[in-house]
Structure formats: C-alpha cells, structure tokens
C-alpha positions as CSV (number, residue, x, y, z in Angstrom):
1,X,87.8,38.9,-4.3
2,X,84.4,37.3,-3.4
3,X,84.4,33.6,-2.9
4,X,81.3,31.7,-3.9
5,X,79.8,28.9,-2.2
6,X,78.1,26.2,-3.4
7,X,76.3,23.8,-1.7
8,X,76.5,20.0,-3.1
9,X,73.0,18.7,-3.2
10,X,71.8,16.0,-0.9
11,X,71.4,12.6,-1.0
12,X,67.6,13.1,-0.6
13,X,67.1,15.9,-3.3
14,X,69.0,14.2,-5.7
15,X,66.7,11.3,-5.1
16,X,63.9,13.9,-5.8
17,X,65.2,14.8,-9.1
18,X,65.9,11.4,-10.0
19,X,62.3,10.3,-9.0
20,X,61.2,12.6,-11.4
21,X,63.4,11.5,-14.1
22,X,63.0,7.6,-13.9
23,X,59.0,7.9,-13.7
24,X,59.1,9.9,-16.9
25,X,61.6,7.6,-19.1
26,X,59.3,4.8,-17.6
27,X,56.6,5.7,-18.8
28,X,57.9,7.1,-22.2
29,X,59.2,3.3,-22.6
30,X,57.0,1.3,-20.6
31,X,53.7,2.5,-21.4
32,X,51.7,5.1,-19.6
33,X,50.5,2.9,-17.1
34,X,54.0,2.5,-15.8
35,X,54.7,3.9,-12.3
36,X,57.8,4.1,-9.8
37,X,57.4,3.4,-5.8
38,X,59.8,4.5,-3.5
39,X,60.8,1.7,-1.4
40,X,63.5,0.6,1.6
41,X,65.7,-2.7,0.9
42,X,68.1,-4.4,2.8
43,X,71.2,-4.7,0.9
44,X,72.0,-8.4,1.7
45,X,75.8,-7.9,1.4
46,X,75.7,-5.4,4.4
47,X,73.0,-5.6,5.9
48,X,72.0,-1.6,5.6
49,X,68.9,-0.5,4.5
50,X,68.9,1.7,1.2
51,X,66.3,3.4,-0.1
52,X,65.2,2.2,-4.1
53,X,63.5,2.6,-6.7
54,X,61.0,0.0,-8.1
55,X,60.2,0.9,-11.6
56,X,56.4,-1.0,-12.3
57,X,56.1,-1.8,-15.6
58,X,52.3,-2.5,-16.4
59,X,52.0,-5.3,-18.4
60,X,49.2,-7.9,-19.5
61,X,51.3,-11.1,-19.1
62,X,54.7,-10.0,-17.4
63,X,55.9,-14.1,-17.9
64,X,55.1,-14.0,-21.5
65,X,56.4,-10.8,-22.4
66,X,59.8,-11.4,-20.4
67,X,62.0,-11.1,-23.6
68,X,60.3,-7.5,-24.5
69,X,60.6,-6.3,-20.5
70,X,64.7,-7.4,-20.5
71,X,65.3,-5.4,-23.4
72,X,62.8,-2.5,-22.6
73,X,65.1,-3.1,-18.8
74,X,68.5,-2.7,-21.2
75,X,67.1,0.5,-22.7
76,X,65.5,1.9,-19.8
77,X,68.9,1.7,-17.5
78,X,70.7,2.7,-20.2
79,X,68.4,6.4,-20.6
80,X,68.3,6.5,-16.8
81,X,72.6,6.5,-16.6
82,X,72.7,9.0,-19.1
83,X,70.0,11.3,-17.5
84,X,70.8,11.4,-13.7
85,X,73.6,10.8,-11.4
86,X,75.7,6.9,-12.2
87,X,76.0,7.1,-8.0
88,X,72.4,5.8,-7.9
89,X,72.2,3.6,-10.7
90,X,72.3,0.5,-8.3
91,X,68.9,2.3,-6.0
92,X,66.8,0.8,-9.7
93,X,64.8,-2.1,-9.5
94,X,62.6,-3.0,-13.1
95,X,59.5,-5.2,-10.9
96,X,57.0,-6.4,-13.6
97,X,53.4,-6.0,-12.6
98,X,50.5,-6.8,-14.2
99,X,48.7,-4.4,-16.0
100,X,45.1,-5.0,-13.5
101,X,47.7,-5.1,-10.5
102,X,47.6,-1.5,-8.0
C-alpha cells in the first residue's frame, strides 16, 4: 500500500492565491481602476503585526459616494468568503481612494 503525502499550503502561498483572487473581484466590482496593496498592521488587540490586504477602490468623491462603497464593501466580502480561504477574511481592509490618488 503506498501512502500519499500531501503537503498543506503555506500561509504565504495561500496569500498569493488570495491576492490574486481579491484584486480580480475588486476590480470586477469596483471598477477597473481598483487595485489591492499588500500591507503590515499592527493588530491593536495584540500587538503582532499581520500582513493585510487593502483593497483601493478608485473613486471620484469617496465621502459622497460612501453609501455605494458600504454596499459595494457588503458584496465584495461576501464574493471574497465564498472564493478563498474564511481563515483570512479578517487580513481585508476596503480603503477608499480617490480616483486621481497613486
């Protein structure tokens, strides 16, 4: 009998794959001028830094269009836990930029 291994992916390629993932259903729902940065935070309950996502939005008036962004934020972390791993749903930050901002 031949035993199989599989190795469980890391941490750091399943961030890969969900990179991927989370720019796409940005941009299919933002806009194509939507883009995702990589980023550290400090998780201010512990202290630790954690490696996140910050989804950009481009958007001419982010303060005007706030009520269109929430639910846009609803749908979009809605289509994110359904395409990757729930584990890193929390590493998802929705930051609002404007659309002339880098």
């Amino acid at each position: 009998m031949a035993i199989q291994s599989t190795e469980a992916p890391t941490l750091a390629a399943t961030l890969d794959d969900a990179a991927i993932v989370t720019e796409a259903l940005a941009r299919a729902l933002f806009g194509p001028a939507a883009s995702l940065r990589r980023a550290i935070h400090e998780n201010h309950e512990t202290g630790e830094e954690q490696g996140v996502f910050e989804v950009h939005p481009c958007v001419p008036d982010p303060e005007a269009g706030f009520g269109r962004i929430a639910a846009l934020h609803n749908t979009f972390m809605d289509a994110f836990a359904e395409a990757t791993s729930p584990d890193i749903l929390h590493r998802i930050i929705v930051k609002p930029v404007g659309s002339d901002a880098d």
